[in-house]
C-alpha positions as CSV (number, residue, x, y, z in Angstrom):
1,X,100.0,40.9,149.2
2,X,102.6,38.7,147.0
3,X,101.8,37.9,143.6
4,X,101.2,34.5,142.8
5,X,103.0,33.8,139.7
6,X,102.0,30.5,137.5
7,X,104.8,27.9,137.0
8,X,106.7,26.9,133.6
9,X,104.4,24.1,133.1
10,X,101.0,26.1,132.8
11,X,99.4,26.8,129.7
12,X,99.8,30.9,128.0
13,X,95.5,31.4,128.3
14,X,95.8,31.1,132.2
15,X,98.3,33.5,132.9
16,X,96.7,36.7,133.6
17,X,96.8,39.5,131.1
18,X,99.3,41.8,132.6
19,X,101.7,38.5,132.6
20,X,100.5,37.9,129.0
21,X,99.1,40.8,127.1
22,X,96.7,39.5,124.4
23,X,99.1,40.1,121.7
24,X,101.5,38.1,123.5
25,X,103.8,40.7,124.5
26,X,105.1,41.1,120.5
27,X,102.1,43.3,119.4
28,X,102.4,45.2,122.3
29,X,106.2,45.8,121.6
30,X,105.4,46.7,117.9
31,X,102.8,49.1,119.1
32,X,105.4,51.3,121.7
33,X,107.9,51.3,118.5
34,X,105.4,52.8,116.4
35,X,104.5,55.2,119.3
36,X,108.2,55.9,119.9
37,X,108.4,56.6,116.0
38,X,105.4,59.2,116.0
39,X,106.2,60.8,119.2
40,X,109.7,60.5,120.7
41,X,112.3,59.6,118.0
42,X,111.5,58.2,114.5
43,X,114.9,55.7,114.2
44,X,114.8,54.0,117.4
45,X,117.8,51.1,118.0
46,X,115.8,48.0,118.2
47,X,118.2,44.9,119.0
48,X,117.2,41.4,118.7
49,X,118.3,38.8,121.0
50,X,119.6,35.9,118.9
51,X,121.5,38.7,117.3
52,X,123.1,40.0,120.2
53,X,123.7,36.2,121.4
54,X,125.3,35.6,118.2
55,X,127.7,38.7,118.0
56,X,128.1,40.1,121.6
57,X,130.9,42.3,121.6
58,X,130.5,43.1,118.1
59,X,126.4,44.3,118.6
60,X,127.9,46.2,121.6
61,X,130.6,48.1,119.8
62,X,128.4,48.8,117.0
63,X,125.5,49.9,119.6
64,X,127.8,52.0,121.8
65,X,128.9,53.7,118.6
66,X,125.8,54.5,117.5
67,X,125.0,56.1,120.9
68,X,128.6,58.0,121.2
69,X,129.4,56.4,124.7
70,X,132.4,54.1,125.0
71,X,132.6,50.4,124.7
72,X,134.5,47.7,127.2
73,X,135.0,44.3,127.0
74,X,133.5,44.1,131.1
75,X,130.3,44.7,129.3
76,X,130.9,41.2,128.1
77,X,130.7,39.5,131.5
78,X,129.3,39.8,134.5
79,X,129.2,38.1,138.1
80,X,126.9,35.1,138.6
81,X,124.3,35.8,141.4
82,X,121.2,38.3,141.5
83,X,122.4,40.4,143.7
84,X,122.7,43.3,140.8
85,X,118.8,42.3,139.6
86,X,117.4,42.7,142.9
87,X,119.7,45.6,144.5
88,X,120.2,47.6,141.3
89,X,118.0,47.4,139.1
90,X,114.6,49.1,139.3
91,X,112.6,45.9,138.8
92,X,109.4,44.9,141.7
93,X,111.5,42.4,144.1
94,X,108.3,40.4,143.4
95,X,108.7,39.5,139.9
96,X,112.1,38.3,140.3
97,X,111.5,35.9,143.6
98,X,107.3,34.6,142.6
99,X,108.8,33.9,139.0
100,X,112.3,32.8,140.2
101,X,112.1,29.6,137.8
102,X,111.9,32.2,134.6
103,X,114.8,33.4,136.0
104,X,116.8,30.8,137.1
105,X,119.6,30.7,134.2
106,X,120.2,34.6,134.0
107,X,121.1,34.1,137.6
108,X,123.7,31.5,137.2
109,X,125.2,33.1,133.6
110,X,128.4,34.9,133.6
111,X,128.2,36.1,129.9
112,X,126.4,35.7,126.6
113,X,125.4,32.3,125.8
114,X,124.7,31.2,121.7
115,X,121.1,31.7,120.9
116,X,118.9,28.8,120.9
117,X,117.8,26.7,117.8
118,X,114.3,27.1,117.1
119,X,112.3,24.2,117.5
120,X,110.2,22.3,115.1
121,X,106.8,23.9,115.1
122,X,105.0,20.7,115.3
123,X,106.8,19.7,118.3
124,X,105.1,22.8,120.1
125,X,102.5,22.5,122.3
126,X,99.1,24.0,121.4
127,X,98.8,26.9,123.2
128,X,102.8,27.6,122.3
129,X,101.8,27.5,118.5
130,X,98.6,29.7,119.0
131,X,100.7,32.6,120.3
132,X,103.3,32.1,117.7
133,X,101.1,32.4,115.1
134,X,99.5,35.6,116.8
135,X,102.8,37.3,117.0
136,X,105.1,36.8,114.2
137,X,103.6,39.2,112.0
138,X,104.5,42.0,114.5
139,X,107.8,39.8,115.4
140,X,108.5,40.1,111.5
141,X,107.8,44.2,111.5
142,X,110.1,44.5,114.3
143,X,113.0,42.1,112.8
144,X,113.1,44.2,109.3
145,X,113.9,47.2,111.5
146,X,116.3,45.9,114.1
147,X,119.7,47.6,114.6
148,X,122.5,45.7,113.0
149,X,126.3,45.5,113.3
């Protein structure tokens, strides 16, 4: 049976849980860092996004660094398509095709593209604002410990 995945324009409260965990994917995060901590490894490498948007080859020197494995500039590009999502990667086939509009723009990229501003809050819709306000304090934990260049 294929998951039915909800398009862009439904509203956070009626995707289903394992789509959208109740802390809205940010708690949950925050949670598996402090269980990494504890168990596995007590400095994980946490990189934010808009960070490695801003500074791509300069987050991926200083990451490969801090891992002792080599850095290339071909880590810096990549070929359009999804061939490499859906034939390489271990990912369920389903996600990517029954959520293909989430996807849409990783698809077509053939780099890093410059982080996006963040929008005014009051230009959010509702259910947008509700799980911002849920997760920034974990979002906030997280950003004080990411990995920087």
């Amino acid at each position: 049976m294929t998951q039915q995945y909800p398009g862009p324009e439904t509203k956070l409260q009626n995707w289903t849980p394992h789509m959208i965990p109740a802390g809205y994917n940010f708690k949950e995060m925050y949670d598996f860092v402090e269980y990494i901590k504890t168990e596995l490894e007590p400095e994980p490498i946490i990189i934010d996004a808009d960070d490695l948007l801003a500074n791509p080859q300069g987050m991926l020197k200083a990451y490969c660094d801090a891992l002792s494995i080599p850095y290339n500039n071909s880590l810096l590009t990549w070929p359009a398509g999804d061939e490499v999502m859906l034939n390489k990667w271990y990912i369920q086939k389903e996600v990517v095709t029954g959520a293909r509009f989430a996807h849409e723009c990783t698809f077509a990229s053939t780099g890093f593209g410059k982080p996006s501003p963040i929008p005014n809050r009051d230009e959010l819709p509702e259910d947008v604002i509700e799980a911002v306000d849920a997760s920034l304090q974990y979002y906030d934990k997280l950003y004080e410990q990411r990995f920087k260049c």
